[in-house]
N, C-alpha and C positions, 0 to 999 in steps of 0.2 A: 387485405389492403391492396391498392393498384399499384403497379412497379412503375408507374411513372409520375412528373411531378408539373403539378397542373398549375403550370405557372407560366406565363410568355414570356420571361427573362431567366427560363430554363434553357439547357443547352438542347437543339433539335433533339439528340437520342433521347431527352430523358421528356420531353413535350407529349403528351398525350395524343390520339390520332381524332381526330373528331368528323363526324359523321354527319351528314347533309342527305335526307332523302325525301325529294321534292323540293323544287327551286323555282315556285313561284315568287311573289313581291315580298311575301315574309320571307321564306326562304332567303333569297338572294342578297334582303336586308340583314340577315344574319350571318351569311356568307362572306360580305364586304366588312363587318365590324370584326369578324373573327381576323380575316386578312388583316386587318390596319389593326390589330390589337398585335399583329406579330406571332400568330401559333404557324407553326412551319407544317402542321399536318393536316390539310382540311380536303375530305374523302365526298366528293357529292354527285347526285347523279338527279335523271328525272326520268319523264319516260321515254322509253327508247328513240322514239324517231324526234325526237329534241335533243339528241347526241351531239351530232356537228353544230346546232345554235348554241348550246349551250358552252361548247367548248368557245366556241368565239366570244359571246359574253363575258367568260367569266377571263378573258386573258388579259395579261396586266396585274391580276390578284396575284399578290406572291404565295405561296403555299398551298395553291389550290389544285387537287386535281380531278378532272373529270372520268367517274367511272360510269362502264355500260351500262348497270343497274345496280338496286339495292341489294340484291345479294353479294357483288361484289365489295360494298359501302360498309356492309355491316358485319362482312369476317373480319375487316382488317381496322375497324376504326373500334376507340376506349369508350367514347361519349358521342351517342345516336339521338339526331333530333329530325320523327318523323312530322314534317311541314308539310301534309296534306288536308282537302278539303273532309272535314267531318262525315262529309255524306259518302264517302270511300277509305276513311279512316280500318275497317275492319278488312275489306279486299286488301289494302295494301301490308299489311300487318301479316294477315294469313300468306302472303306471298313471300316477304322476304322475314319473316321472324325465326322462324330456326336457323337461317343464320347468321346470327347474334353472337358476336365473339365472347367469349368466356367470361363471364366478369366484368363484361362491360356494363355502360348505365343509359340507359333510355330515358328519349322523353320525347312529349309529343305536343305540337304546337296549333292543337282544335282549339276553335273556339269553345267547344261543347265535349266534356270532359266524361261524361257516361259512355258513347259507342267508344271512347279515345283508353280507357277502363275495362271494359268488358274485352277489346280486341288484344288490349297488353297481357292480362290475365289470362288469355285463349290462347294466342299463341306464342309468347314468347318464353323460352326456356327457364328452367327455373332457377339457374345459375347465372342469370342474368337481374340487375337491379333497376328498378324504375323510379326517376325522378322526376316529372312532369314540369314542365311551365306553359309559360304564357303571356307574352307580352301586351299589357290591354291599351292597343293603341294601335292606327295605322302605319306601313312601311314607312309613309312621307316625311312623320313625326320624328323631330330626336328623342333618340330613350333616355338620353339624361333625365332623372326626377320621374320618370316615368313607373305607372307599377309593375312589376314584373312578377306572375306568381310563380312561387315553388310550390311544387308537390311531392311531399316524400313518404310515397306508397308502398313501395317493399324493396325497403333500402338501410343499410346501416346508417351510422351519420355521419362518414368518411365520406360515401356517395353524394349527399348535400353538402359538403362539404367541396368537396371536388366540381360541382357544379354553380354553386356561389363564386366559386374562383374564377372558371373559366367566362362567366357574367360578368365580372365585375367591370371589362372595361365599357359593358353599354352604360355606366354608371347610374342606373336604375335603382327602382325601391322596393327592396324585397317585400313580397305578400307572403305570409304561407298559410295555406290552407289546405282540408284535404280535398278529392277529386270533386266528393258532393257539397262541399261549401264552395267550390270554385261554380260551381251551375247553377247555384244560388242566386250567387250574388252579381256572377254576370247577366243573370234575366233579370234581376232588380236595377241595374245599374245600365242595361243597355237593350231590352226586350220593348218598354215603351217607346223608349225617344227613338231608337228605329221607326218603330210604326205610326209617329207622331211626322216623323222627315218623308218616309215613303210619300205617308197619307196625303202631306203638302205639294207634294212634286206631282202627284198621281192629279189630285183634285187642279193645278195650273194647268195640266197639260190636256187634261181634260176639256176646261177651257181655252184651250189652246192659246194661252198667254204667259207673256213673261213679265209678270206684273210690276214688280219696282222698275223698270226699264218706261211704263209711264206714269211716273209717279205713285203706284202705290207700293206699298210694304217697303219702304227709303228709311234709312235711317235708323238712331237708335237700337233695341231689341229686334226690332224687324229686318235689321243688317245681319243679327246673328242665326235669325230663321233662313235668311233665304242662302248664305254665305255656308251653314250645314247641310241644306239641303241639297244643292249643286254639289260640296264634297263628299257625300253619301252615293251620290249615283254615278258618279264620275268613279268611284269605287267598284270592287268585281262583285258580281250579288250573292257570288256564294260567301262572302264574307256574311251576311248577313241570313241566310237562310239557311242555314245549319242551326246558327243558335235560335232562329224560330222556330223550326220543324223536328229539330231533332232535343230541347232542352223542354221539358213539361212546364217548368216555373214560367219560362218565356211566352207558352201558346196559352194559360191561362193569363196572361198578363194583358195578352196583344187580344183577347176575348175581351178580358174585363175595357180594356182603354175606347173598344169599340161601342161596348154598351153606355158609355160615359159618355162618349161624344155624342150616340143619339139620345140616352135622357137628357140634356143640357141640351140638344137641338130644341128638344119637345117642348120646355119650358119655353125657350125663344120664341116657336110661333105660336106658345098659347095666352105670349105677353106677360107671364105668370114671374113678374121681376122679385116680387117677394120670395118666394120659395128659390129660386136660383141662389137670391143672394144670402139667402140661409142655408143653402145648400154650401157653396162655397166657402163661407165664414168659417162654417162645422169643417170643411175638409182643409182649410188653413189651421185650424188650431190644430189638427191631427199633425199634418204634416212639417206647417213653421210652427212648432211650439216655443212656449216663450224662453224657453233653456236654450234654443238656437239663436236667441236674437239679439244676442249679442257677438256673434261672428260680424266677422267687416265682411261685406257683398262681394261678391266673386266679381259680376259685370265691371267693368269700366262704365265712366261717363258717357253720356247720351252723345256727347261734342266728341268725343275719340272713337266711339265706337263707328261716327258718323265717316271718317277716314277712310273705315272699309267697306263702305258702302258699293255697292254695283251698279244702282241708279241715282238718280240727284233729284231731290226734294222739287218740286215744283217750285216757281213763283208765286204761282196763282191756283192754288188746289183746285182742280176742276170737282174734286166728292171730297165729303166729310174725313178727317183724320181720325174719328173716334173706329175704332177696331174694338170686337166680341173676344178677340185671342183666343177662342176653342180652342184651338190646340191644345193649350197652355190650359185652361182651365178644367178642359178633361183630365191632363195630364196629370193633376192636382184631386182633382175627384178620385182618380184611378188606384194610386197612389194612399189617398183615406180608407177606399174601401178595402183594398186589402192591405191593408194597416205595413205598407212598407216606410220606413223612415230613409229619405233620400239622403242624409247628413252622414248617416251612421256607414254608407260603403263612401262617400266622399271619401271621408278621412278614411278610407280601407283600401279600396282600391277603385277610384274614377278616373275614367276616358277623358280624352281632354275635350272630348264633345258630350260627354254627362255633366265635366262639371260647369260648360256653359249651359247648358239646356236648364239645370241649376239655377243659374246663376239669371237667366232671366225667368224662370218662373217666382224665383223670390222679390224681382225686381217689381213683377206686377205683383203679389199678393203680399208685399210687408207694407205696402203703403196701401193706404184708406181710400184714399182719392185714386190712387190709378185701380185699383180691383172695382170701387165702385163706376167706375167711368166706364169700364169694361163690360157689367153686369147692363150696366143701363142702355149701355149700346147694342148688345146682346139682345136685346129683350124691344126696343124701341128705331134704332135706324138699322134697316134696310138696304145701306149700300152695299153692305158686306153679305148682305143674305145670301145669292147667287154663289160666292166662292164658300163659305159653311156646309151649303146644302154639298156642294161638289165635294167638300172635306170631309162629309159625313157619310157619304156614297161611297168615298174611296177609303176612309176607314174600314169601314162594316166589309171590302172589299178584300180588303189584306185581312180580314180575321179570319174571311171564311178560307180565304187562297191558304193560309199556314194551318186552317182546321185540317185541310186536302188531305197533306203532309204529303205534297208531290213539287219536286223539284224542280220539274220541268217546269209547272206550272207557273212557280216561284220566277222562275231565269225569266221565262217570256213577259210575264206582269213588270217584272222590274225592267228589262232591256228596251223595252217596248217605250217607256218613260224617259228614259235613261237616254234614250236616242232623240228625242224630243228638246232635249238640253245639251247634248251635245255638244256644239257649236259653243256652249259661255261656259264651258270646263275649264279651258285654259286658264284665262282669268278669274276664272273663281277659285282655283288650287291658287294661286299666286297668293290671289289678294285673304283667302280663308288662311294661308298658313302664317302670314305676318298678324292676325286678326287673334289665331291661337295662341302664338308669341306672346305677343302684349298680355295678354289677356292671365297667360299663366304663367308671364315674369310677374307682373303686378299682386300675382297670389303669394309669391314668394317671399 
């Protein structure tokens, strides 16, 4: 058992030391909450020549103090949370894991929980306990209600114990699972709708436009598409290319989504409206079966969701307002084929940008008339053809980029984009986080 008591309205001596190594936007997110939750002991560092920034940042934080490196972080602190990027999860581990104070309890905060496994197992002592999480959601997010998974790998259950405590003031909602139910479920819950937001932002900027800014994709579900999309890339890309390159479930997934988007193109220009819309039909009963259809809809109304919009509807529509939604409709394809049910990690553990993406893919496929209006447009008007074809080039684009399994490659494809939108990040973090708000009080 630990000789201290992991409580914040413990007296300093008897307060646990806690350990910080990497202090990126997670990191730092967890640094500030440990502060204002009142632990008197919080040990962090990053890498060296980020010493003097770091130490400026973090001043003001009561109980924090800045060390040179992880080895000095991890003799002296009880509870170590290594907050590096997945694709260096094991260098850093091999660097400072022997030492590891005594008894103390690890965890590590990868999106991608296999190298994050194999590197604990490898080098950390064996009088050392591991309890893993995961916060599934970005810094910007409160964790209130949020999922938070635990992992308790080679741990008594005083250890989960002691790290439920020290959680408890992000007031989050415990997951537990173990390492390979956690990479499961986060390529189920977050492997598409990545590659469905890339695919969007890649295929606009391709055409080099910002389309709801002249009237199109305004409004309604199409608020919610373009509103994730700018918060996706306004994000750091290694958030997201760990769990594509390094998680198996995720690279078959983001494979399958691309082949979906080009059979569903095929049908489109071979006018084959029949077969799509039995295509679809089949991959709705898979995926909204009728044991789901009695949940209330995630989305808000079409009128409030209009609020967070970034462009303003037209007067006078210069093109047609019928929309194919591919995205959406692959999304759903992708999904029947390999027989994931999207409901089942909802209620387990979803992102508050899964359980929008949700939330309008049910919106178009539980109604008759909006899935048919879709197929029809799909298959018949041609205004949208020009941005499909570009969605379907920059699919197939990102499947093959995360086939690579190179990183570099990953960083430059996304920043490359990412720079392209620049410029409407500000306002799209503003107006996307009030957007998330609403969206997941209203679930409540």
């Amino acid at each position: 058992m630990a000789a201290y008591e992991v409580s914040s309205s413990a007296s300093q001596e008897r307060q646990p030391s806690i350990g910080l190594i990497g202090m990126g936007e997670m990191g730092r997110m967890y640094c500030k909450r440990f502060s204002n939750a009142g632990w008197a002991h919080i040990n962090v560092c990053d890498r060296p020549e980020n010493f003097e920034n770091l130490k400026a940042d973090v001043q003001g934080l009561s109980g924090v103090s800045v060390l040179k490196d992880g080895h000095l972080v991890s003799r002296v602190s009880d509870i170590i949370f290594y907050s590096v990027e997945a694709e260096y999860i094991d260098k850093v581990v091999a660097e400072y894991g022997q030492s590891t104070k005594v008894g103390a309890i690890v965890a590590g905060q990868t999106s991608v929980k296999s190298p994050e496994k194999l590197a604990f197992e490898k080098y950390l002592p064996n009088d050392v306990h591991i309890v893993s999480c995961h916060s599934l959601h970005g810094p910007t997010v409160s964790t209130e209600g949020q999922p938070l998974v635990l992992i308790q790998h080679r741990a008594p259950d005083w250890a989960l114990h002691a790290m439920e405590n020290l959680l408890a003031s992000f007031k989050s909602r415990y997951v537990y699972l173990t390492y390979d139910e956690h990479d499961v479920v986060t390529a189920n819950t977050q492997a598409v709708t990545h590659a469905a937001f890339l695919s969007m932002g890649t295929a606009w900027h391709c055409s080099m436009s910002y389309p709801w800014e002249m009237g199109q994709y305004v409004g309604g579900i199409e608020t919610v598409k373009v509103n994730i999309m700018l918060r996706i890339y306004a994000n750091k890309w290694h958030v997201y290319a760990g769990l594509a390159i390094l998680n198996p479930s995720a690279r078959m997934q983001i494979d399958q989504y691309a082949q979906s988007v080009t059979d569903l193109f095929k049908m489109m220009i071979s006018g084959d409206e029949v077969a799509l819309k039995k295509r679809m039909y089949e991959a709705r009963e898979i995926v909204f079966s009728s044991s789901e259809k009695q949940r209330p809809p995630i989305l808000l109304s079409e009128e409030i969701l209009d609020r967070f919009s970034l462009g303003v509807r037209p007067q006078t529509p210069t093109r047609p307002s019928a929309n194919s939604h591919l995205s959406l409709l692959a999304m759903v394809d992708c999904w029947a084929a390999l027989r994931i049910l999207p409901y089942k990690h909802l209620d387990l553990a979803a992102t508050p940008i899964f359980r929008m993406w949700i939330g309008v893919a049910e919106y178009l496929f539980r109604s008759n008339d909006r899935l048919d209006a879709a197929v029809q447009a799909a298959v018949h008007d041609v205004s949208h053809r020009s941005d499909d074809l570009e969605f379907v080039v920059a699919a197939r684009g990102w499947s093959q980029c995360v086939s690579f399994g190179s990183f570099e490659l990953y960083r430059e494809r996304f920043t490359h984009t990412a720079t392209f939108f620049e410029s409407r990040f500000p306002e799209a973090n503003r107006v996307g986080s009030q957007m998330i708000k609403a969206i997941l009080e209203a679930a409540t």
